[in-house]
N, CA and C atoms of all chains as a GROMACS GRO file, in nm:
protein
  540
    1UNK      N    1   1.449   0.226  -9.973
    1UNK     CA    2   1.426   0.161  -9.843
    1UNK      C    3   1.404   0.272  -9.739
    2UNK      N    4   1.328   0.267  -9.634
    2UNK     CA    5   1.264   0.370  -9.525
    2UNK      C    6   1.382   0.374  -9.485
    3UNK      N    7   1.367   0.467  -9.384
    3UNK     CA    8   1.494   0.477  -9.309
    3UNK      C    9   1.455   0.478  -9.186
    4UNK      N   10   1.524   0.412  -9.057
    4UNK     CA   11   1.464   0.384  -8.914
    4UNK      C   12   1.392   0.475  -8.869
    5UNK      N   13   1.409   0.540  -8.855
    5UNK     CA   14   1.336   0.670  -8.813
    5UNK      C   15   1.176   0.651  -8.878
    6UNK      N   16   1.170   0.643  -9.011
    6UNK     CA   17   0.991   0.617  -9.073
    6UNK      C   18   0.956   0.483  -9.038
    7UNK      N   19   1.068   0.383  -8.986
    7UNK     CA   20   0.984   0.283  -8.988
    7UNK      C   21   0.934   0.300  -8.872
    8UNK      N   22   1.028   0.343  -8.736
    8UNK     CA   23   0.988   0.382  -8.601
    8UNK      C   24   0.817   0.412  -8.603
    9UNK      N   25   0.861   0.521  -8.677
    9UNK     CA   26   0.705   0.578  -8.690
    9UNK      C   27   0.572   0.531  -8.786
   10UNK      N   28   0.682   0.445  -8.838
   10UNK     CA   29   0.507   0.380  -8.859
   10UNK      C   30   0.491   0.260  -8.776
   11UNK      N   31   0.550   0.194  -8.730
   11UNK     CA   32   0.568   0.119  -8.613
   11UNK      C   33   0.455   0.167  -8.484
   12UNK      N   34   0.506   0.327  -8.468
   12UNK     CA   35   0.450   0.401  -8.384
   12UNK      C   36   0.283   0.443  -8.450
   13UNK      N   37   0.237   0.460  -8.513
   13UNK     CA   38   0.099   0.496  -8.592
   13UNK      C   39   0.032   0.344  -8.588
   14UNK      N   40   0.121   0.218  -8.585
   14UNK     CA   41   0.038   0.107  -8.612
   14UNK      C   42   0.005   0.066  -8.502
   15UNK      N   43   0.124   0.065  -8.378
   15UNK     CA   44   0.068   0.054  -8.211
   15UNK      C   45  -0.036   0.107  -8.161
   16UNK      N   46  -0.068   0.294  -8.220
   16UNK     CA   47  -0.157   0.390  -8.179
   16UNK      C   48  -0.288   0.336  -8.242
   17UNK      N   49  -0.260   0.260  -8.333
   17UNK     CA   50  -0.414   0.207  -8.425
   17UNK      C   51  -0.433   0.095  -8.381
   18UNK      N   52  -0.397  -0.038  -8.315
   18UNK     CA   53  -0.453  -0.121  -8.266
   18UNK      C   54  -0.457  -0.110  -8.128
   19UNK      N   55  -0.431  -0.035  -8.099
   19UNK     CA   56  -0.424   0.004  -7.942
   19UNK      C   57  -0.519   0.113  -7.936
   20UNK      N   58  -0.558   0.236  -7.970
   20UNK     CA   59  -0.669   0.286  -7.926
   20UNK      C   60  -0.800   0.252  -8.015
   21UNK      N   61  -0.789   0.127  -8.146
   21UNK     CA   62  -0.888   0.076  -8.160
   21UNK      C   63  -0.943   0.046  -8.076
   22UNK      N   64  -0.914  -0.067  -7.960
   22UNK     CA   65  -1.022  -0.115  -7.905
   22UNK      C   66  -1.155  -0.038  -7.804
   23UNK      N   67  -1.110   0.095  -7.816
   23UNK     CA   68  -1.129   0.195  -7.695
   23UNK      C   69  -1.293   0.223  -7.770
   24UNK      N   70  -1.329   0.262  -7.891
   24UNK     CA   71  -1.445   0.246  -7.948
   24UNK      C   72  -1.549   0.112  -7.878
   25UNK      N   73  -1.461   0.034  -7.899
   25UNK     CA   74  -1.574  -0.066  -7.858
   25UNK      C   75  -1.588  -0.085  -7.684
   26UNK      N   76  -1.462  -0.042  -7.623
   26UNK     CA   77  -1.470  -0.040  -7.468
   26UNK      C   78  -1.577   0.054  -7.428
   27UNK      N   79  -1.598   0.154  -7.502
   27UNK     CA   80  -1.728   0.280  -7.483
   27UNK      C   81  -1.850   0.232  -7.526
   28UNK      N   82  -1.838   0.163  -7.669
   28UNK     CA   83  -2.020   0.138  -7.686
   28UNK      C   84  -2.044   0.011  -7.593
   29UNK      N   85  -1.960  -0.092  -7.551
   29UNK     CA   86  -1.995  -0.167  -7.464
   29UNK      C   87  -2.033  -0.108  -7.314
   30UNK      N   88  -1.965  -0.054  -7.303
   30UNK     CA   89  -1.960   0.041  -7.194
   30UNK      C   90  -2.133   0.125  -7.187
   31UNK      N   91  -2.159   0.186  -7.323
   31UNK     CA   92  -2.298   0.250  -7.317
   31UNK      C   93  -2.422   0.166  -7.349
   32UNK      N   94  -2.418   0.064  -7.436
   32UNK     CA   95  -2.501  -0.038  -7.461
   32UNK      C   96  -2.521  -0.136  -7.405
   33UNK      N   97  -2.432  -0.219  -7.314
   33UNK     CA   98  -2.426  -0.289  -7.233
   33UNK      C   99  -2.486  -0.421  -7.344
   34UNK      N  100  -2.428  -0.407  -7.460
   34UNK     CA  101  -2.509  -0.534  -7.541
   34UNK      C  102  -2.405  -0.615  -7.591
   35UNK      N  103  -2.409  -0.717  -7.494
   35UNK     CA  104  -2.216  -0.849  -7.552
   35UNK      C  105  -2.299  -0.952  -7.608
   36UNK      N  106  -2.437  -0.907  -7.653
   36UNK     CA  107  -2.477  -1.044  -7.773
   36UNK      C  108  -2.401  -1.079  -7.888
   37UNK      N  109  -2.334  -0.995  -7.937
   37UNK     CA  110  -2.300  -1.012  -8.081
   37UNK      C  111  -2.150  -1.038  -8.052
   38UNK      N  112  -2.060  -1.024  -7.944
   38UNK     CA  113  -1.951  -0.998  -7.912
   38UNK      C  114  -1.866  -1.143  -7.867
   39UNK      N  115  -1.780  -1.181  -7.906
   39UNK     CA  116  -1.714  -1.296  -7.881
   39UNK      C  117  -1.631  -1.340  -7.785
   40UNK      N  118  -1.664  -1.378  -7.682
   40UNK     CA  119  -1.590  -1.399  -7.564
   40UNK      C  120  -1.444  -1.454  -7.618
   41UNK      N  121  -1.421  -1.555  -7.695
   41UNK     CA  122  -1.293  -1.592  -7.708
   41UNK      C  123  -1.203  -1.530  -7.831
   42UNK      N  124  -1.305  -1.477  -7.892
   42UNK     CA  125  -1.202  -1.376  -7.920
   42UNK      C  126  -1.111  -1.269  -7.845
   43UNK      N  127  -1.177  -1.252  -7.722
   43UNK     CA  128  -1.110  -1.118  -7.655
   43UNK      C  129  -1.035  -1.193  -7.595
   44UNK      N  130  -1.043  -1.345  -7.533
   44UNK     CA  131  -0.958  -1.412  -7.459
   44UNK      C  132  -0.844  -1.441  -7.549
   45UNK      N  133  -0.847  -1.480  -7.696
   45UNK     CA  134  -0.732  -1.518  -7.777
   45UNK      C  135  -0.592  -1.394  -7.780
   46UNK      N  136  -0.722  -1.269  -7.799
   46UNK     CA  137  -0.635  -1.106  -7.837
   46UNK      C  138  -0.583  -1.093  -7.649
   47UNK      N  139  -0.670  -1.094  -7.580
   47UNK     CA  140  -0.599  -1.058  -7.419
   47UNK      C  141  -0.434  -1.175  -7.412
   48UNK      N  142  -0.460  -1.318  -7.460
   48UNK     CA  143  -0.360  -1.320  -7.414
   48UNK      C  144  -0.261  -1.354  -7.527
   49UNK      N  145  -0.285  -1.324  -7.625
   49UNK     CA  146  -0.163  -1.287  -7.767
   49UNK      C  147  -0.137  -1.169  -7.684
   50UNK      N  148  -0.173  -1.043  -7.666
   50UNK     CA  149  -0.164  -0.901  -7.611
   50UNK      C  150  -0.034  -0.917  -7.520
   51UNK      N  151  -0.079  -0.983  -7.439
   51UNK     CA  152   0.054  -1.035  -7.329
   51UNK      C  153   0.182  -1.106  -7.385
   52UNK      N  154   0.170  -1.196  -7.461
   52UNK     CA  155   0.275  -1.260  -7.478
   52UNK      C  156   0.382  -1.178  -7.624
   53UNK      N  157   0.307  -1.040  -7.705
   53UNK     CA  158   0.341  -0.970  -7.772
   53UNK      C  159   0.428  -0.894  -7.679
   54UNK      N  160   0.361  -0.835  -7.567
   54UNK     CA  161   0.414  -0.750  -7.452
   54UNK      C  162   0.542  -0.825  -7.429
   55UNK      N  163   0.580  -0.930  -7.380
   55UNK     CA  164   0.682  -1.013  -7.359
   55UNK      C  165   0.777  -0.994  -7.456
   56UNK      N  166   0.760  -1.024  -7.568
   56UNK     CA  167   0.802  -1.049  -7.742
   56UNK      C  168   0.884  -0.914  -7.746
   57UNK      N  169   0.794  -0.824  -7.725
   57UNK     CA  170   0.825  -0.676  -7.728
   57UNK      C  171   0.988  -0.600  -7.617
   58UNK      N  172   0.943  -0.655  -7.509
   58UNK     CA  173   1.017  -0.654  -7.378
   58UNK      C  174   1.178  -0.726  -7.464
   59UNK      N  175   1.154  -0.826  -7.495
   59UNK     CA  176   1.295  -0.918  -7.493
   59UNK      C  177   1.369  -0.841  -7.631
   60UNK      N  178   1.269  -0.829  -7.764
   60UNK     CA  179   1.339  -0.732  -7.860
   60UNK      C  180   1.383  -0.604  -7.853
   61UNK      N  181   1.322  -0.539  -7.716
   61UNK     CA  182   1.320  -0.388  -7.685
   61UNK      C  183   1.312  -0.319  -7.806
   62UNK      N  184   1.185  -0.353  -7.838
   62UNK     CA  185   1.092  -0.271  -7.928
   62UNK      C  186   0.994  -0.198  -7.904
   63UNK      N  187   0.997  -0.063  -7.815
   63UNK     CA  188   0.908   0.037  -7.781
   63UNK      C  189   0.785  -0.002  -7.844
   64UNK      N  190   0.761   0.039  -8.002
   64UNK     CA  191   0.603  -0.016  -8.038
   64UNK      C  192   0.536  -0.082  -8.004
   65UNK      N  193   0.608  -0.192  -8.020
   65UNK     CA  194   0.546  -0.370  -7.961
   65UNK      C  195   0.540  -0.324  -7.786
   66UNK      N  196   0.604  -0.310  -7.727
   66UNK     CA  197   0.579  -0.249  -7.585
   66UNK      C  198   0.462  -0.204  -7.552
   67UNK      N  199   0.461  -0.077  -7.610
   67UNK     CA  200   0.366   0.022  -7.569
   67UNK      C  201   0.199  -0.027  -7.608
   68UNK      N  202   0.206  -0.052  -7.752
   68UNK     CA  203   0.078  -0.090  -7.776
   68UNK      C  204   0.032  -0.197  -7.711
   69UNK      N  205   0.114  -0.313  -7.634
   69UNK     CA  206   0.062  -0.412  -7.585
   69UNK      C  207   0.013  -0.411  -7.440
   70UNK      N  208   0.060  -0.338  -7.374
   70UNK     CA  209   0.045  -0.329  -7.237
   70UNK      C  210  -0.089  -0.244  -7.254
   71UNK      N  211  -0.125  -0.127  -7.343
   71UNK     CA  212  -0.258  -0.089  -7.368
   71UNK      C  213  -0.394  -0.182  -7.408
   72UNK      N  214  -0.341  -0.224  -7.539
   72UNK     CA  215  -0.430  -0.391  -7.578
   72UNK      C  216  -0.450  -0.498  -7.494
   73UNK      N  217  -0.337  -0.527  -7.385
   73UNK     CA  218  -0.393  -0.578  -7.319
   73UNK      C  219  -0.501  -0.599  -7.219
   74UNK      N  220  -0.477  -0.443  -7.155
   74UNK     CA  221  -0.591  -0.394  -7.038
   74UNK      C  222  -0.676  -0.370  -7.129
   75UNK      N  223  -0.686  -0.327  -7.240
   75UNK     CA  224  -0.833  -0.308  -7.285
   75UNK      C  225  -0.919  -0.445  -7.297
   76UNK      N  226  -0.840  -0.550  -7.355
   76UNK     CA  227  -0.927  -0.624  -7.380
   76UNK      C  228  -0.949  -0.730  -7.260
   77UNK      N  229  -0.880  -0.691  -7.156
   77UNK     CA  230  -0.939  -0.736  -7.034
   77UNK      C  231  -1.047  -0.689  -7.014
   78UNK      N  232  -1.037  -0.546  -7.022
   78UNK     CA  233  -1.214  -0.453  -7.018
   78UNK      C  234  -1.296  -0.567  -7.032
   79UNK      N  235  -1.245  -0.581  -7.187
   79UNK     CA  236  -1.406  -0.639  -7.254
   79UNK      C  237  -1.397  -0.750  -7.202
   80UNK      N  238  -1.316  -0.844  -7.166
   80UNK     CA  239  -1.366  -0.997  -7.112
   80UNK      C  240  -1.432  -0.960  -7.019
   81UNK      N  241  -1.384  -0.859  -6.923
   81UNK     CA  242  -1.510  -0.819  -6.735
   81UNK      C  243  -1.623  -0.850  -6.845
   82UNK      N  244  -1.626  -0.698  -6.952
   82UNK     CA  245  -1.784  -0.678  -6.975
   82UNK      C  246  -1.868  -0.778  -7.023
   83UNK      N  247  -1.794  -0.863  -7.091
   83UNK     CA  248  -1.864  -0.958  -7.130
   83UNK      C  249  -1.929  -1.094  -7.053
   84UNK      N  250  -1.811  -1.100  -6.975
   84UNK     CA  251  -1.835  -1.184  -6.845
   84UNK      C  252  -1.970  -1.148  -6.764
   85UNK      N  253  -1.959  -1.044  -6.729
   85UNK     CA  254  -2.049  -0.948  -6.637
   85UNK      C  255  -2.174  -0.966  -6.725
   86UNK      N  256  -2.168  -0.932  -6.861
   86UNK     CA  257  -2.328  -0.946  -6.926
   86UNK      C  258  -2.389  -1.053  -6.938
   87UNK      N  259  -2.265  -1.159  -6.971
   87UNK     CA  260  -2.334  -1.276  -6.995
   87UNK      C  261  -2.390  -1.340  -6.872
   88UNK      N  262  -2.321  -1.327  -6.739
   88UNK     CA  263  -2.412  -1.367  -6.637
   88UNK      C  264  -2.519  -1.269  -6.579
   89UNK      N  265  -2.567  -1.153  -6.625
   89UNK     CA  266  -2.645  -1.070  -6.607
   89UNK      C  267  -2.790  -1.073  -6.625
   90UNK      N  268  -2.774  -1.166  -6.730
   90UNK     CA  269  -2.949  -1.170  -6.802
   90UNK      C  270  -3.036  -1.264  -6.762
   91UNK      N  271   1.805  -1.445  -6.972
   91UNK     CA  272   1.736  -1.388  -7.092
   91UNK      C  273   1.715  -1.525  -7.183
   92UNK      N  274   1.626  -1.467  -7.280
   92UNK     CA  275   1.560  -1.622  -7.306
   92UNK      C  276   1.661  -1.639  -7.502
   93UNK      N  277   1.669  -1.704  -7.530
   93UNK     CA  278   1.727  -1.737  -7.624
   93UNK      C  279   1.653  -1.636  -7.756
   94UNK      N  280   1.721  -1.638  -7.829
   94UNK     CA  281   1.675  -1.574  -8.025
   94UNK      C  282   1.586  -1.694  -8.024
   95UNK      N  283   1.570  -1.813  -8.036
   95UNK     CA  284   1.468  -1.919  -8.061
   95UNK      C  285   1.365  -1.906  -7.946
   96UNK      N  286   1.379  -1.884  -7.849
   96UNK     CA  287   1.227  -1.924  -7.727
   96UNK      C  288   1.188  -1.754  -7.804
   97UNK      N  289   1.262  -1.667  -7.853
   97UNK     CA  290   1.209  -1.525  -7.832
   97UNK      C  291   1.097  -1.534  -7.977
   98UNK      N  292   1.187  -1.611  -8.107
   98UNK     CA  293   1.107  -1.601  -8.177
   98UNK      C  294   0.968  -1.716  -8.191
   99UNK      N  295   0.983  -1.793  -8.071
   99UNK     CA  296   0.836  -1.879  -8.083
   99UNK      C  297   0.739  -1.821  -7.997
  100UNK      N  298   0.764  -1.745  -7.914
  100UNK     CA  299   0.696  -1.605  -7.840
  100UNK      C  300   0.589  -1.552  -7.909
  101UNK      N  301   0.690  -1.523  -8.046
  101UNK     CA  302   0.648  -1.424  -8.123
  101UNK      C  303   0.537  -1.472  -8.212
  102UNK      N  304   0.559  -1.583  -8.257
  102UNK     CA  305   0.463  -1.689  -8.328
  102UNK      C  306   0.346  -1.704  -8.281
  103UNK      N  307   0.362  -1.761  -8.155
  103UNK     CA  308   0.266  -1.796  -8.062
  103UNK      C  309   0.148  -1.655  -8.065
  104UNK      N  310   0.224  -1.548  -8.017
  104UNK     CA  311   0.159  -1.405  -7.987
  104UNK      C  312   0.110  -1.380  -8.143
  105UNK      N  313   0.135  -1.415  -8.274
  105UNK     CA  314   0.121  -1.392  -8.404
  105UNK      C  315  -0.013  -1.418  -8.360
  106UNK      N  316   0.011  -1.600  -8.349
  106UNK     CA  317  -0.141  -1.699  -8.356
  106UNK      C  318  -0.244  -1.681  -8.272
  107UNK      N  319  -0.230  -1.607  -8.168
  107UNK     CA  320  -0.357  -1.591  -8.095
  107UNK      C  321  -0.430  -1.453  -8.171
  108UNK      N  322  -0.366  -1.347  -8.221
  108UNK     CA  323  -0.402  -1.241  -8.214
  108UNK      C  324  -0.451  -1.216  -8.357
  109UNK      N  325  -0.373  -1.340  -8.417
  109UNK     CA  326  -0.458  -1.349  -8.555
  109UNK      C  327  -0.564  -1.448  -8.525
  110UNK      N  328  -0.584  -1.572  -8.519
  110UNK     CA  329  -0.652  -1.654  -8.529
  110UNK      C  330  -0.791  -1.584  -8.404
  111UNK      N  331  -0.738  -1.492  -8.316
  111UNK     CA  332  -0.832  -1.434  -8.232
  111UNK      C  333  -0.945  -1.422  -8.308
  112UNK      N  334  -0.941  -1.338  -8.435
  112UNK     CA  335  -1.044  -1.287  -8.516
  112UNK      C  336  -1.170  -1.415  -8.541
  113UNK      N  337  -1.126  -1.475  -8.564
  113UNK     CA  338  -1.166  -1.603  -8.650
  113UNK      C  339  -1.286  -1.637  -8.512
  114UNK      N  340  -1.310  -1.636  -8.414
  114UNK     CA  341  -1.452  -1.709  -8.313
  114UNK      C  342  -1.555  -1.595  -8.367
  115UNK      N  343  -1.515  -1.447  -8.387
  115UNK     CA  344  -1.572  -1.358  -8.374
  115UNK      C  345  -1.605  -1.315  -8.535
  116UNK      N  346  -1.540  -1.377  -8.649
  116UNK     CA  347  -1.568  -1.356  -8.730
  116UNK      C  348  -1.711  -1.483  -8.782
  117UNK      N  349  -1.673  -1.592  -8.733
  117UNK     CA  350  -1.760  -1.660  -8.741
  117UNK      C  351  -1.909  -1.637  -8.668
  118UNK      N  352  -1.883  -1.610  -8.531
  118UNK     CA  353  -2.000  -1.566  -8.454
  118UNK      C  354  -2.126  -1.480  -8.521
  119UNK      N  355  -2.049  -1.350  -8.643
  119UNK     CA  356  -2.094  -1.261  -8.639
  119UNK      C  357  -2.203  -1.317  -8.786
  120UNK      N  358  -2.087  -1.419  -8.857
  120UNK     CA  359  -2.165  -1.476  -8.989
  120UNK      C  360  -2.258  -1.567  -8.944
  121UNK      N  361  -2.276  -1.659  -8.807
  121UNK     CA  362  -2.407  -1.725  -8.786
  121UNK      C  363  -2.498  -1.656  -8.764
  122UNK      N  364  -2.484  -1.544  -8.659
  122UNK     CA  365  -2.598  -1.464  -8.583
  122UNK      C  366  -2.618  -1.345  -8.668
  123UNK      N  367  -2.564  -1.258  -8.721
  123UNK     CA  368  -2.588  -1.154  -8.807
  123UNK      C  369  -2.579  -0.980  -8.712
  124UNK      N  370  -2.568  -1.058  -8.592
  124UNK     CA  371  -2.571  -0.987  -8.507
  124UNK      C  372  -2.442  -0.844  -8.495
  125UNK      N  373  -2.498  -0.791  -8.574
  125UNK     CA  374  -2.327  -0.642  -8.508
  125UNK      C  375  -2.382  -0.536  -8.494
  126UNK      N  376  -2.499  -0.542  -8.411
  126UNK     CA  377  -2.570  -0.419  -8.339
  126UNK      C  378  -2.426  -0.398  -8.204
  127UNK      N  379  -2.384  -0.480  -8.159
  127UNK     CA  380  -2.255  -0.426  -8.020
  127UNK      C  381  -2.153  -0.430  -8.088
  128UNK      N  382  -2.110  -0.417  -8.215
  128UNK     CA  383  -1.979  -0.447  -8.269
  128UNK      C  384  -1.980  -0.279  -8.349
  129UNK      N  385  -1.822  -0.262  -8.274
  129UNK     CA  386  -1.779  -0.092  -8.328
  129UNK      C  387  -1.733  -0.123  -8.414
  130UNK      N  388  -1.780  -0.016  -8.518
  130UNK     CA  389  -1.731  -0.017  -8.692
  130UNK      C  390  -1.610   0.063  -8.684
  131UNK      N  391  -1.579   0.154  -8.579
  131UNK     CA  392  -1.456   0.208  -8.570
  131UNK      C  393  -1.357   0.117  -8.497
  132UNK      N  394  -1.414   0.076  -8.408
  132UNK     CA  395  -1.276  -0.018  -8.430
  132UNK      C  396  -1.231  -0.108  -8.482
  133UNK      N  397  -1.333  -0.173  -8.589
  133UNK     CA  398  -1.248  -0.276  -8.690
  133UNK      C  399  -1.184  -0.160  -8.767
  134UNK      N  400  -1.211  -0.044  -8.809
  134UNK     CA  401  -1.158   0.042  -8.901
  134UNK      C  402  -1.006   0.086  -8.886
  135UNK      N  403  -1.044   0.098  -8.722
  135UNK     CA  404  -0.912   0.161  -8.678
  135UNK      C  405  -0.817   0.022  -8.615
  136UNK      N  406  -0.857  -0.110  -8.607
  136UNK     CA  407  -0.757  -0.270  -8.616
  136UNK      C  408  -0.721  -0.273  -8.763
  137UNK      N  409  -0.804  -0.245  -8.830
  137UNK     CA  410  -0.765  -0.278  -9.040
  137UNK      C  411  -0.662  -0.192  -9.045
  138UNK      N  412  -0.670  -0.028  -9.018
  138UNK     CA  413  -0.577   0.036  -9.086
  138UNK      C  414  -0.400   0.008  -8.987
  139UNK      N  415  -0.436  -0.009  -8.862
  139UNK     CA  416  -0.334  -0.062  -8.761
  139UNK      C  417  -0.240  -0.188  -8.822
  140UNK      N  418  -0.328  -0.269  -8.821
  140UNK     CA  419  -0.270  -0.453  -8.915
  140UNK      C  420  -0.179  -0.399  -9.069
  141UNK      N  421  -0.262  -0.318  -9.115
  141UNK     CA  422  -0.187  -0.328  -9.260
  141UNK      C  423  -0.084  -0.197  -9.212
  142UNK      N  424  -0.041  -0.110  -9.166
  142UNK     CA  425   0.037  -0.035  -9.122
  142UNK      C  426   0.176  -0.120  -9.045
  143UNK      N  427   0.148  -0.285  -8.953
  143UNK     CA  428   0.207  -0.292  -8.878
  143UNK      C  429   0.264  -0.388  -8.981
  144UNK      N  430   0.200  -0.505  -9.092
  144UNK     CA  431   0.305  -0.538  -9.151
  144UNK      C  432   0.351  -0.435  -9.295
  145UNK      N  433   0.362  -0.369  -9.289
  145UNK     CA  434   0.412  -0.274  -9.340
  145UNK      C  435   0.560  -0.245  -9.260
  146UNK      N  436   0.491  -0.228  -9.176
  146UNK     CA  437   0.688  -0.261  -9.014
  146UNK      C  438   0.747  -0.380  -9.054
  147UNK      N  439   0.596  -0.444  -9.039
  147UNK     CA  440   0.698  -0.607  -9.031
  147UNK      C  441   0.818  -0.649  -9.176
  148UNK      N  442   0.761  -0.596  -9.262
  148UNK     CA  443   0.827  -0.591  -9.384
  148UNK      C  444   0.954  -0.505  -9.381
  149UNK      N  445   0.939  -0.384  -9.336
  149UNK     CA  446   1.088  -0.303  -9.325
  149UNK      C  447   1.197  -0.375  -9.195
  150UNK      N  448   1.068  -0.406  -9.107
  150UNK     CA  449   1.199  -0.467  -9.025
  150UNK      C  450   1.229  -0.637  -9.016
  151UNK      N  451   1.195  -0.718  -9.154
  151UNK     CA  452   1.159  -0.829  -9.154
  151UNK      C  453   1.182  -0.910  -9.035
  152UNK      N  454   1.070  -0.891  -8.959
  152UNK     CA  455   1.019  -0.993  -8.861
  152UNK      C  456   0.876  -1.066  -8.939
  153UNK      N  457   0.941  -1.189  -8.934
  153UNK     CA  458   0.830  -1.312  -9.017
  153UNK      C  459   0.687  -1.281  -8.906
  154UNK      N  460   0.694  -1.342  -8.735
  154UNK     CA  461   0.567  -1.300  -8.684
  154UNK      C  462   0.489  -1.208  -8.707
  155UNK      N  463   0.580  -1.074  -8.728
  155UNK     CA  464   0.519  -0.979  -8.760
  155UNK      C  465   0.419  -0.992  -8.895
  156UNK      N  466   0.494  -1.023  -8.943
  156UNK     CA  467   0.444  -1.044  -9.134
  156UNK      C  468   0.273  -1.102  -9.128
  157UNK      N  469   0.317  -1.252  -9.034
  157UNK     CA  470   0.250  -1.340  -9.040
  157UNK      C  471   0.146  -1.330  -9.023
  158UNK      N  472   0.142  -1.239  -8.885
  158UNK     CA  473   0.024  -1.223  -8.814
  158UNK      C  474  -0.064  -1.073  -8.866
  159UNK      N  475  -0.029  -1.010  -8.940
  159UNK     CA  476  -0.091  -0.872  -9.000
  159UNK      C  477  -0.154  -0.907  -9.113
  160UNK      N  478  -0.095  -1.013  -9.224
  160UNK     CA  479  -0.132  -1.034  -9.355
  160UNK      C  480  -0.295  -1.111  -9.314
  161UNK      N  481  -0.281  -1.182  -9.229
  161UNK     CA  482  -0.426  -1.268  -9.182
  161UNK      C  483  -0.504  -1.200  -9.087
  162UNK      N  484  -0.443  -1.128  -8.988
  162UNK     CA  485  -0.510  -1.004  -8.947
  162UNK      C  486  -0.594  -0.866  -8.977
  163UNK      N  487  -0.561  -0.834  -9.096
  163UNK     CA  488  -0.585  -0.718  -9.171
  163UNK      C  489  -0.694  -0.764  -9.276
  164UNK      N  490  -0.709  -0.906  -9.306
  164UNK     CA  491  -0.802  -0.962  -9.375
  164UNK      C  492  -0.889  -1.022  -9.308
  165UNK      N  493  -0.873  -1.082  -9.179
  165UNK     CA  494  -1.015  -1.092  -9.089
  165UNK      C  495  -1.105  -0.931  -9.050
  166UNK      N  496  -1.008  -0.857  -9.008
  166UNK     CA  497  -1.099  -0.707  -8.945
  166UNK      C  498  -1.173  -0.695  -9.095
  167UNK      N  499  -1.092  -0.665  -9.184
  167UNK     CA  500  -1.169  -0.623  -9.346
  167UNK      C  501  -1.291  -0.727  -9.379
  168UNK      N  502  -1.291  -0.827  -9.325
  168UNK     CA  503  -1.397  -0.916  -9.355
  168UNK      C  504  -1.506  -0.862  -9.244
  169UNK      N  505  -1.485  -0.882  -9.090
  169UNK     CA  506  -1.541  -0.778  -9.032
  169UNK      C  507  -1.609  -0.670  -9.040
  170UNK      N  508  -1.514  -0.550  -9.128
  170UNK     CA  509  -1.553  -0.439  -9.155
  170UNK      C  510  -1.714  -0.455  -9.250
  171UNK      N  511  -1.708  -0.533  -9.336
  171UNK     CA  512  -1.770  -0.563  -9.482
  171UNK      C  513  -1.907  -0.587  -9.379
  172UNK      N  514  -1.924  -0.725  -9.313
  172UNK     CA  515  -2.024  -0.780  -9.213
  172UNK      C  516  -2.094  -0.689  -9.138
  173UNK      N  517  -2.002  -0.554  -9.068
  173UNK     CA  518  -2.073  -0.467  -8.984
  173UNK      C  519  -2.154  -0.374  -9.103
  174UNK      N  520  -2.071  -0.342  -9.200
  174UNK     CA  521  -2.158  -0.248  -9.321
  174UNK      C  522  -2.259  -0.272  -9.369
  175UNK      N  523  -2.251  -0.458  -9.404
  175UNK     CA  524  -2.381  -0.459  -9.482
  175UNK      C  525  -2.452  -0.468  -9.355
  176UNK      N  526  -2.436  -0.526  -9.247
  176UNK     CA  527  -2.572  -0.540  -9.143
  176UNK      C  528  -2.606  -0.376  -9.085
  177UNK      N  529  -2.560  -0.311  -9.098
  177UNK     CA  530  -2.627  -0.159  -9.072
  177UNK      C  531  -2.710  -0.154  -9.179
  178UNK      N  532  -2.681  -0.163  -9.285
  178UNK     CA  533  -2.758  -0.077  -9.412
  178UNK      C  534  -2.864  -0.198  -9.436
  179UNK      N  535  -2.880  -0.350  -9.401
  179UNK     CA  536  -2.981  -0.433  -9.402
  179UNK      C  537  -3.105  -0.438  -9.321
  180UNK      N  538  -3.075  -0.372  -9.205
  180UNK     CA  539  -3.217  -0.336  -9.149
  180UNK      C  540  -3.262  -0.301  -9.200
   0.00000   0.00000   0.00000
């Protein structure tokens, strides 16, 4: 069995991976400006799971769940602006 | 402070959006074919995140946790597959 400390840290490696995932796509949206293929409610489902994880996180005082959510969240606010913004753009 | 029960339907709730999130966008991508705006790094870097986090969820058995990674980690991977073959199909 791990011992707290490895699970911490993989805890910590799995926050850092869904949390600076979205940052790839905040940039090519960002450079392509192309939200054809891109799912508005998906980012609305993940923005506000994101939040209510953040919460989840807060009440267990579970740093991981914390940290990665308050990041995931603003990101995928990003993408709702961008998407918002493109789709009334054209 | 909110009860062990409101904390763990929080958690559920935050499971179901962030899994089931995948699912508009996984579908979107199988009608239109479209993943010219969709980053292959970041489904890469949500896949390896999801299966890392229930990997947590398992050491620190939290069921949301569980719940939401096992269906998570298999939408991005379905994802992943969709963005691959549509690069190499042009």
């Amino acid at each position: 069995m791990a011992s707290g400390d490895v699970i911490e840290i993989i805890g910590l490696i799995a926050a850092a991976l869904t949390t600076s995932g979205f940052v790839p796509q905040v940039y090519k949206t960002w450079r392509t400006r192309d939200v054809g293929g891109l799912s508005f409610w998906m980012y609305l489902a993940l923005f506000s799971g994101t939040v209510l994880w953040l919460i989840y996180g807060i009440y267990t005082e579970s740093r991981p769940i914390i940290l990665a959510n308050i990041v995931a969240s603003t990101l995928t606010f990003i993408m709702l602006v961008f998407i918002f913004i493109g789709k009334f753009r054209r």
